[in-house]
C-alpha positions as a Markdown table, in Angstrom:
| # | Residue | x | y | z |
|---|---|---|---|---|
| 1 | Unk | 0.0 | 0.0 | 0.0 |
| 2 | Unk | 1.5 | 3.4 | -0.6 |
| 3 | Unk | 2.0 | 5.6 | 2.3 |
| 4 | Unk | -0.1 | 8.8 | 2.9 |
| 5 | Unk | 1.4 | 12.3 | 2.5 |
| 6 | Unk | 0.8 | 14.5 | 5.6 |
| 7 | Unk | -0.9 | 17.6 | 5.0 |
| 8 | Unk | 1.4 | 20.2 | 6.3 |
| 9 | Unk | 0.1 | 22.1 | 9.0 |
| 10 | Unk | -1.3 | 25.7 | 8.9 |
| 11 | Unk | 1.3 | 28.0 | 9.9 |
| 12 | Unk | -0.1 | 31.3 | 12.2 |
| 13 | Unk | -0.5 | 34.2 | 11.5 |
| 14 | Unk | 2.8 | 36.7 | 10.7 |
| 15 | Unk | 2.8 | 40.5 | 11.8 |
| 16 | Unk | 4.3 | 43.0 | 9.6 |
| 17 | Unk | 5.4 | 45.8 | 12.2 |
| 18 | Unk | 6.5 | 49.0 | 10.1 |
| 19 | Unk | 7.9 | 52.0 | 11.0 |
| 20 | Unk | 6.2 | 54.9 | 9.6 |
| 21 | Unk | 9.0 | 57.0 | 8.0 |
| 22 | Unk | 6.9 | 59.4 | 5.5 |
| 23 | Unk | 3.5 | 59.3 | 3.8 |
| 24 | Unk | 2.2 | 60.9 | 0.9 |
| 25 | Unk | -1.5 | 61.7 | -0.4 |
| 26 | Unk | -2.7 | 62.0 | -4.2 |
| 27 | Unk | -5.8 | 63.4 | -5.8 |
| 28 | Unk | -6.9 | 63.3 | -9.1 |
| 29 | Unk | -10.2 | 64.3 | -10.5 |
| 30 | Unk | -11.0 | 64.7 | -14.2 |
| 31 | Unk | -13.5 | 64.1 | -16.5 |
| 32 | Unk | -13.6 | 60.1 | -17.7 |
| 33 | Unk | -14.1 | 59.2 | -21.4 |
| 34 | Unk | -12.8 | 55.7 | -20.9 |
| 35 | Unk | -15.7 | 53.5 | -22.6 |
| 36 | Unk | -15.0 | 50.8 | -20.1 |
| 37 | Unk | -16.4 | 53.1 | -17.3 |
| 38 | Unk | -20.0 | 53.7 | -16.3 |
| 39 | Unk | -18.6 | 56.5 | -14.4 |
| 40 | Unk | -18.3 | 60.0 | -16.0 |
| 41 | Unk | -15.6 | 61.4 | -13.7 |
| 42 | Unk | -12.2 | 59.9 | -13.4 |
| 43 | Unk | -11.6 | 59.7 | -9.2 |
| 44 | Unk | -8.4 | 58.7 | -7.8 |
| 45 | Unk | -6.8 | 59.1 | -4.5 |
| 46 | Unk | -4.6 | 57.7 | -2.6 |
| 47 | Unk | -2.3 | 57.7 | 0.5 |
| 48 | Unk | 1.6 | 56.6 | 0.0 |
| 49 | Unk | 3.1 | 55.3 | 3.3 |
| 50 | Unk | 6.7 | 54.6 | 3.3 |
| 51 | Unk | 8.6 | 52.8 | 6.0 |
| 52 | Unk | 11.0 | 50.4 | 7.5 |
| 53 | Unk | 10.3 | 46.7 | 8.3 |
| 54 | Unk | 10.4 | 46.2 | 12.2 |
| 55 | Unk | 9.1 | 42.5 | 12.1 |
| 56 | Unk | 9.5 | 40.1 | 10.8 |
| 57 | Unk | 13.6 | 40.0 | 11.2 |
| 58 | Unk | 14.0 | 37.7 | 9.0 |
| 59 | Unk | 12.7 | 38.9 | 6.2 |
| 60 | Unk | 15.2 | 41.0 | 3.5 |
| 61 | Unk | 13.2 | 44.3 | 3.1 |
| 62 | Unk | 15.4 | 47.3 | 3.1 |
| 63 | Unk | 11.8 | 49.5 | 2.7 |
| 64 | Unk | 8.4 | 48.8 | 2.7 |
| 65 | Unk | 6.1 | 51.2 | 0.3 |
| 66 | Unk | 2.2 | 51.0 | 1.3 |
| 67 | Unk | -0.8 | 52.4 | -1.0 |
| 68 | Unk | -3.8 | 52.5 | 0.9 |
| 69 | Unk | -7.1 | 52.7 | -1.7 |
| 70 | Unk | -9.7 | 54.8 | -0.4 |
| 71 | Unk | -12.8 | 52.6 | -1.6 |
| 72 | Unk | -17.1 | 54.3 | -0.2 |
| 73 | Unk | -18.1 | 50.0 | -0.9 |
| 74 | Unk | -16.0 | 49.4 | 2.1 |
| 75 | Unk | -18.0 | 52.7 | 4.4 |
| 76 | Unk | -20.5 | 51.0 | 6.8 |
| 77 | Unk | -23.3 | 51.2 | 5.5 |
| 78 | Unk | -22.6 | 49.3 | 1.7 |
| 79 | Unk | -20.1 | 46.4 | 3.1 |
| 80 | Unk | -22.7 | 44.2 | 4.8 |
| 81 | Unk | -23.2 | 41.4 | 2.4 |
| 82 | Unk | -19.3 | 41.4 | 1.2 |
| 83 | Unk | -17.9 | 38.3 | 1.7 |
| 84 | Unk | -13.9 | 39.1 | 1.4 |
| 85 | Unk | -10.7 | 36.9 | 1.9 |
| 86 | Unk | -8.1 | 39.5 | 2.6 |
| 87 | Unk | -8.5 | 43.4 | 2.8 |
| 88 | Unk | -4.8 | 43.9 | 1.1 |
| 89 | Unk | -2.2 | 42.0 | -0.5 |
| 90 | Unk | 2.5 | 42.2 | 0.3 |
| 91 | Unk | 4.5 | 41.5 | -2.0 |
| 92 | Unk | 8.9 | 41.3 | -1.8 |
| 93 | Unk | 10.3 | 42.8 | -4.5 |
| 94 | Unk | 14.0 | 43.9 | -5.2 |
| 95 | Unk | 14.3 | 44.3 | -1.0 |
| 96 | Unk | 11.1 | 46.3 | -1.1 |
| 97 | Unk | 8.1 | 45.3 | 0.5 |
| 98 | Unk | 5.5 | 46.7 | -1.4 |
| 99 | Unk | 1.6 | 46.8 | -0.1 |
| 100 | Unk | -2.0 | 47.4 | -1.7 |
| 101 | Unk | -4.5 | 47.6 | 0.7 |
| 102 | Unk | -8.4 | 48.6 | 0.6 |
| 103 | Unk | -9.7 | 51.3 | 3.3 |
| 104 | Unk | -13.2 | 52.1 | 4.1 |
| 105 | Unk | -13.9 | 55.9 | 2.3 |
| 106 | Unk | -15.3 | 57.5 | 5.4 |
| 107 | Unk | -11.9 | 56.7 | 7.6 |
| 108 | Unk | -10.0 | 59.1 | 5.4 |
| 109 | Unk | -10.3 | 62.0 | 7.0 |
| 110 | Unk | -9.6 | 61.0 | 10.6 |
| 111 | Unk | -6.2 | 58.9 | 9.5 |
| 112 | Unk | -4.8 | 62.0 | 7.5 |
| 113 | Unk | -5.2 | 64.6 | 10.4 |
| 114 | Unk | -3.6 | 61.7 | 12.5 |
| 115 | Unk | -0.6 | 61.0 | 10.1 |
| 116 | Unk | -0.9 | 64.9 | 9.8 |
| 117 | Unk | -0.3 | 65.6 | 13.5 |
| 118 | Unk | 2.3 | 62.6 | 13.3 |
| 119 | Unk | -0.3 | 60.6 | 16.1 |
| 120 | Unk | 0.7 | 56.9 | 14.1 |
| 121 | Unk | 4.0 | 56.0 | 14.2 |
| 122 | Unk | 3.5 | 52.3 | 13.3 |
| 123 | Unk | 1.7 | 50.0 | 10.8 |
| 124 | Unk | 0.9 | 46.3 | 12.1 |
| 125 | Unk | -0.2 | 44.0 | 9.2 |
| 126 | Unk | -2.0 | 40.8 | 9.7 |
| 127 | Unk | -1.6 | 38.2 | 7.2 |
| 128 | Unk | 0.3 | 34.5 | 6.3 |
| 129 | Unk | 4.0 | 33.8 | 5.9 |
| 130 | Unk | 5.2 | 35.1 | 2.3 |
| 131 | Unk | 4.7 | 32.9 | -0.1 |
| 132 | Unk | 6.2 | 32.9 | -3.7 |
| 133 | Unk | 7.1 | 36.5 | -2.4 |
| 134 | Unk | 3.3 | 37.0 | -1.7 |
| 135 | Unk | 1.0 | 37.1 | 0.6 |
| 136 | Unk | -3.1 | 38.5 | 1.8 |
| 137 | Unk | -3.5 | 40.7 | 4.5 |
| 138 | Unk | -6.3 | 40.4 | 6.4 |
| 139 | Unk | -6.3 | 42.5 | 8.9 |
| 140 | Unk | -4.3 | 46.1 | 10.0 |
| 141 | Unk | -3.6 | 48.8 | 12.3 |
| 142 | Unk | -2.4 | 51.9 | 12.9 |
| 143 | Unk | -0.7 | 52.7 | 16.3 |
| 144 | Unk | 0.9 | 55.9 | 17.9 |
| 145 | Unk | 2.9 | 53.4 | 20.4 |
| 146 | Unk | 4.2 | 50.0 | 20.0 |
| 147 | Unk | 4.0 | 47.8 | 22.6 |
| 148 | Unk | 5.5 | 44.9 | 22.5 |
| 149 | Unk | 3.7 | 42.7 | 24.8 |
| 150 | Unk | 0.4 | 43.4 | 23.0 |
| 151 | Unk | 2.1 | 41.8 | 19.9 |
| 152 | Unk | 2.1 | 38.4 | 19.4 |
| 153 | Unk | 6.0 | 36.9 | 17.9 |
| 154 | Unk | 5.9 | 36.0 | 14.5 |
| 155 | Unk | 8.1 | 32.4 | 14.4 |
């Protein structure tokens, strides 16, 4: 009889602690003429963070580069019936981590006048080990103070 492979276990969560070094914001607003858009305005915004990786150690990221997406279908009121696997995605690329990450509309205002008055400091990212130099996140948070017992180690 040939033997069984094991399914390897499911590895815990990782944290992605960054430092927040700068940040950036950009508007654009225009008419849209695209024919693929149902829309007749062109909107886009949004907010740059840049960084340095505090956590994981291990990991070979000289930067990590952040663009947080503004979206009103994540606001209160519309997300109800979403059914969503990650809220972002990391990827490792030429020792920069880069990030794309989806933020409710409405929580705009209060994180600029925070990163404005230099309140966050920190960016904690919840997702899976890399993989293939990749990886969801599914959770994250802003934080004026890093406290290290109130973060769990990432093995």
């Amino acid at each position: 009889m040939p033997k069984k492979r094991k399914a390897k276990p499911i590895e815990g969560p990782v944290f992605y602690v960054t430092e927040i070094d700068d940040w950036g914001w950009s508007f654009s607003f225009g008419l849209d003429k695209s024919k693929y858009s149902n829309d007749p305005y062109s909107d886009y915004r949004h907010l740059e963070i840049r960084g340095s990786l505090l956590s994981p150690t291990n990991m070979k990221a000289e930067q990590v580069v952040l663009h947080l997406l503004p979206d009103t279908g994540l606001n209160e009121e519309h997300r109800r019936d979403n059914q969503p696997i990650a809220v972002g995605s990391l990827r490792l690329n030429d020792g920069t981590l880069q990030g794309l990450i989806s933020m409710p509309q409405d929580a705009l205002d209060s994180l600029l006048n925070m990163l404005t008055a230099r309140k966050f400091k920190f960016i904690v990212m919840q997702g899976r080990k890399l993989r293939y130099r990749q990886t969801k996140v599914v959770h994250y948070r802003f934080q004026r103070e890093l406290d290290e017992d109130d973060l769990p180690t990432n093995k």
